[in-house]
C-alpha positions in Angstrom: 0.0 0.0 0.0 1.1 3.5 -1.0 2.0 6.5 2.0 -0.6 8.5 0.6 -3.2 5.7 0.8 -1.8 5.2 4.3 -2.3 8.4 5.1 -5.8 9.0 3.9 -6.9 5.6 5.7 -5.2 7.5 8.7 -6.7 10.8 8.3 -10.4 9.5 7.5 -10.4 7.3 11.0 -9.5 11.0 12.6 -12.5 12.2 12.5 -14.7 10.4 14.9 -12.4 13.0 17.4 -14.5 15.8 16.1 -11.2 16.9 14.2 -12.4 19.9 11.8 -11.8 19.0 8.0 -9.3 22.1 7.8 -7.1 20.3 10.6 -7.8 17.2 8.8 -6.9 18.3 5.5 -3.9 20.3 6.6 -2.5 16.4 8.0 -3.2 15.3 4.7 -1.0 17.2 2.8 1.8 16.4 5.4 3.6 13.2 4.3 4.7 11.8 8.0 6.9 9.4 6.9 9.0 12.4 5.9 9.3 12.8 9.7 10.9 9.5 11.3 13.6 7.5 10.9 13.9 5.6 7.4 13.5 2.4 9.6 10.4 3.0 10.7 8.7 4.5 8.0 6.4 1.1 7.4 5.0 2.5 10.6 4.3 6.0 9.8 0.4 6.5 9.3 -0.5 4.1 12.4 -2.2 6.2 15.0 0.7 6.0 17.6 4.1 7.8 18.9 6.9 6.7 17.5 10.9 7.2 18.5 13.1 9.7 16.9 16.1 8.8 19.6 17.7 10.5 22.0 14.6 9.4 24.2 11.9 11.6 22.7 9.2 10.5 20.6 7.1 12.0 17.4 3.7 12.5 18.9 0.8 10.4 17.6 -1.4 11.7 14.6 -4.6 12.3 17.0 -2.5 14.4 19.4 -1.4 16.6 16.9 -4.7 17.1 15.5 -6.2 17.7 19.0 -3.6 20.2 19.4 -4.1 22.1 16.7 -7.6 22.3 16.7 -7.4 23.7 20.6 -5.3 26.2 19.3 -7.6 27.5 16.8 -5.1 28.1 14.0 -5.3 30.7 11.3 -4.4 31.7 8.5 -1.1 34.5 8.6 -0.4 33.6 12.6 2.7 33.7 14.0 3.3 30.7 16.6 6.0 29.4 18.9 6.9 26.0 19.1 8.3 24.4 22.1 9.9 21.4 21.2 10.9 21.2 17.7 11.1 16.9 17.7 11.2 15.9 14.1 9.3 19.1 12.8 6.1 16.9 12.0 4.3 19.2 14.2 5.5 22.2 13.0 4.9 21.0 9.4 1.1 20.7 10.3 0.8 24.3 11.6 3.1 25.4 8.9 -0.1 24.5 6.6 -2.3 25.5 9.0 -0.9 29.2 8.9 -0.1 29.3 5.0 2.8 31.2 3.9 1.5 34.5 4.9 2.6 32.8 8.9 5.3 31.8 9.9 5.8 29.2 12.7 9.4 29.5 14.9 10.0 26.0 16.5 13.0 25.6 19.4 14.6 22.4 19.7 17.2 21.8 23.1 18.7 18.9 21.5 21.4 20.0 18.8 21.0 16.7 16.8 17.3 16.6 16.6 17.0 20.4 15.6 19.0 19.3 12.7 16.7 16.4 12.0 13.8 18.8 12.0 15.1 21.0 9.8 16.6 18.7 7.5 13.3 17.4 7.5 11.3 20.6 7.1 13.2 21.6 4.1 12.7 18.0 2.4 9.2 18.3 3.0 9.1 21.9 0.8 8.4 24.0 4.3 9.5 27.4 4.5 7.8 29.3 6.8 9.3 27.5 9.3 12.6 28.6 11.3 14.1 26.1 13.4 16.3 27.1 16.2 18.6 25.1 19.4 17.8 26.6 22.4 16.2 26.2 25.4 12.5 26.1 24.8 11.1 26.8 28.6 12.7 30.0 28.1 10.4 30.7 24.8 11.7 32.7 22.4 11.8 36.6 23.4 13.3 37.6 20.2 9.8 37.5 17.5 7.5 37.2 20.9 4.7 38.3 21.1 2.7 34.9 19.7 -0.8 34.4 18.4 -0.3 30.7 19.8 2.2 28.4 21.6 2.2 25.2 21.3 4.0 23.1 23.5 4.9 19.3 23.1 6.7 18.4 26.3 5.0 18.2 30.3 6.2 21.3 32.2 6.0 21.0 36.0 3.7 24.4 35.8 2.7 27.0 32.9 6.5 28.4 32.0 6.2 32.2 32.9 8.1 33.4 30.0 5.7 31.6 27.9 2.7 33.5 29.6 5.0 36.6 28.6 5.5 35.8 25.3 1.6 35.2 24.4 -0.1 38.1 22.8 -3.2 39.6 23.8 -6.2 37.1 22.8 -3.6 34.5 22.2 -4.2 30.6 23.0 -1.5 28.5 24.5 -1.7 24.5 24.5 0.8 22.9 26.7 0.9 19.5 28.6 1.8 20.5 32.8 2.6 18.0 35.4 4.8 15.0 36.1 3.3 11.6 36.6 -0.3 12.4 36.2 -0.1 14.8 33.3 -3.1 17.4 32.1 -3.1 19.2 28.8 -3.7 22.7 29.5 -5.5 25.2 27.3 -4.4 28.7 28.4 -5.8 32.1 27.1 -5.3 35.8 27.5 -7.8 38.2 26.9 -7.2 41.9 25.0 -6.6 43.5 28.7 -4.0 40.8 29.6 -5.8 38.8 31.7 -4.6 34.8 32.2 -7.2 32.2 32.3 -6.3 28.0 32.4 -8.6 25.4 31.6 -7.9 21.4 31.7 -8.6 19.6 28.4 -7.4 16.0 30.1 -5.1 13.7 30.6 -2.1 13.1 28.1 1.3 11.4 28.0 4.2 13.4 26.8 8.3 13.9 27.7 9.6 16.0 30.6 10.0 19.5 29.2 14.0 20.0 30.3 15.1 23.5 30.7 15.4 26.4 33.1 11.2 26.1 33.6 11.1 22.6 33.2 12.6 19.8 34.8 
């Protein structure tokens, strides 16, 4: 079977999540197997995580679109990426945004912000800028950001990521260790921070100054 039968078998069993079709069709156009290593690429459009070493993991398909669709993503946003991975995510919000956005993804490990934007650029993106940093920290440089998205557990809400979100900006971000919560964190036009639990997830330990 063909990737791009793969993936539309994966796609179409999306949608009993309540997945919108512009989500959905933004996942489509991503080719996933881009996105992890060549060894495991049989595996690429099963609904799962999969390893991209040095113990972090590309998230599964459903994840990402749940993600995306709490964020509310539109067209010509600029968004912050915590955790750059294998760029799979950013890939999705790349398409999501359209090349009027632009989506700035940080990445602490040296050797996997290479993979993502090795990745990236096979892939065509480039509205994408990947960069090796410490994530928890955010980027200060292009903040403020229309939405963060954060793909590692943080122990609490980093503060510099509160900072960093412009005024009716939507923040997704998994917080706790152990028992982890995915938390959907807004702020209105007069600055004003309000958190709300969408449920329980399984992701890596965010590792940084604000992590662990």
């Amino acid at each position: 079977m063909e990737f791009e039968e793969r993936r539309k078998i994966l796609i179409d069993s999306l949608k009993i999540n309540g997945i919108s079709d512009r989500v959905l069709d933004a996942m489509m156009r991503v080719p996933r197997h881009l996105f992890i290593p060549e060894r495991l690429q049989e595996t690429a459009y099963m609904d799962m995580p999969l390893p991209i070493g040095h113990d972090q993991t590309i998230s599964a398909p459903h994840m990402v679109a749940i993600m995306c669709e709490l964020l509310d993503i539109s067209s010509g946003m600029k968004i912050l990426e915590v955790g750059s991975g294998s760029g799979y995510n950013a890939a999705i919000m790349a398409e999501l945004v359209g090349d009027e956005g632009h989506i700035y993804t940080v990445e602490r490990i040296p050797e996997l912000a290479y993979f993502a934007e090795k990745n990236l650029k096979r892939a065509g993106y480039r509205n994408v800028t990947v960069l090796q940093d410490d994530g928890s920290c955010g980027l200060a440089k292009h903040a403020p950001y229309e939405r963060i998205s954060v793909t590692s557990a943080a122990p609490e809400v980093p503060r510099p990521l509160i900072d960093q979100l412009a005024p009716e900006g939507i923040m997704a971000i998994p917080v706790g260790n152990g028992e982890q919560q995915l938390v959907v964190v807004k702020k209105d036009m007069k600055g004003k921070v309000s958190y709300k639990s969408w449920g329980a997830v399984i992701f890596v330990p965010l590792i940084g100054k604000y992590g662990y």
